[in-house]
N, C-alpha and C positions, 0 to 999 in steps of 0.2 A: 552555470546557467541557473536562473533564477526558477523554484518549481511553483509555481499558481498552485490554488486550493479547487479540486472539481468541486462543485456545487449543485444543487438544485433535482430533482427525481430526475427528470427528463434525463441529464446527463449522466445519472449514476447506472438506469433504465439500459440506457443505449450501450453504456460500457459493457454493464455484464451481460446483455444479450448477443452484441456483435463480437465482442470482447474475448482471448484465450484464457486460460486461466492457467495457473501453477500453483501447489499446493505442497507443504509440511506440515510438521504436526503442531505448530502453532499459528502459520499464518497459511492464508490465501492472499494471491496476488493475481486480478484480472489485468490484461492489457488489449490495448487497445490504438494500432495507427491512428495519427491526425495530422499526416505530412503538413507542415505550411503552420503549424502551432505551438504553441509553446508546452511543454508538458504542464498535465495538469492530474494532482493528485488525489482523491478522495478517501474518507477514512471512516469504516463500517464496522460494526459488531451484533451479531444479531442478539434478539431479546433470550431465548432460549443459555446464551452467559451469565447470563443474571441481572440482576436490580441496575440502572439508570448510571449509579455510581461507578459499578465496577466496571460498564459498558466504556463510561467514559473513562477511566482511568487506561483503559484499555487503548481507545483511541489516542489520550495524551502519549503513552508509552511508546505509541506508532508513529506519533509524526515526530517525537523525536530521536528516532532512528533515522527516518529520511530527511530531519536537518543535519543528521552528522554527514549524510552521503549525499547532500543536495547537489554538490559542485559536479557529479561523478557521472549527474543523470543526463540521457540525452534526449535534444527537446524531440518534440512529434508525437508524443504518444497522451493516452489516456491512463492513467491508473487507480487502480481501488483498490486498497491493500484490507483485508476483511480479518481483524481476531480474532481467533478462536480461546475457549478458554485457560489454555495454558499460558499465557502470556502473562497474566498477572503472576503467576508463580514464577516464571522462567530468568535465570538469571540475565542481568543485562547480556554480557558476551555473548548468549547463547541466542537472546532474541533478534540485537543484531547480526549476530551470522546468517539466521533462519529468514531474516527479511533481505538483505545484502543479496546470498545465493541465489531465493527464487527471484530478483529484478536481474539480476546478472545471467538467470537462465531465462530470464525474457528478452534479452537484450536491450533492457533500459540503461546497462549503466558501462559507461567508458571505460576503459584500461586503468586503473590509477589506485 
């Protein structure tokens, strides 16, 4: 299944308000039901990580973890995967496991 990009405040707004959360020491992952949808993912770093760059290197680091595990996610849900600053330092293995575990103790992602 294909994962859409969330977008826009409103959506990101409603995710982390209505949304559950799970948490490691380098990411946060909110979710959020949207039976009847396609999953749709969004990708957060707050400013308190640092300067613009590192934010966004942050973010690139994130969505390519969830391109390795796109196939695995199951649709209906909302998610916003938020990182913390450890992620720039954290070896690959180690950051995809940390993101993999908390979607899989969300139950976003399928057997596989």
């Amino acid at each position: 299944m294909a994962v859409l990009r969330l977008r826009g405040r409103r959506d990101f707004s409603r995710t982390f308000s209505s949304g559950r959360s799970y948490r490691n020491r380098l990411v946060v992952v909110i979710v959020m039901e949207a039976p009847g949808e396609a999953t749709r993912v969004g990708y957060a770093s707050a400013r308190m990580v640092g300067t613009a760059v590192k934010r966004n290197r942050i973010r690139r680091r994130l969505r390519a973890v969830l391109a390795e595990v796109q196939q695995r996610v199951r649709p209906g849900r909302r998610v916003v995967v938020l990182g913390k600053a450890g992620v720039l330092e954290a070896p690959w293995g180690e950051l995809r496991q940390a993101v993999v575990s908390l979607l899989d103790k969300a139950s976003c992602l399928d057997a596989g």
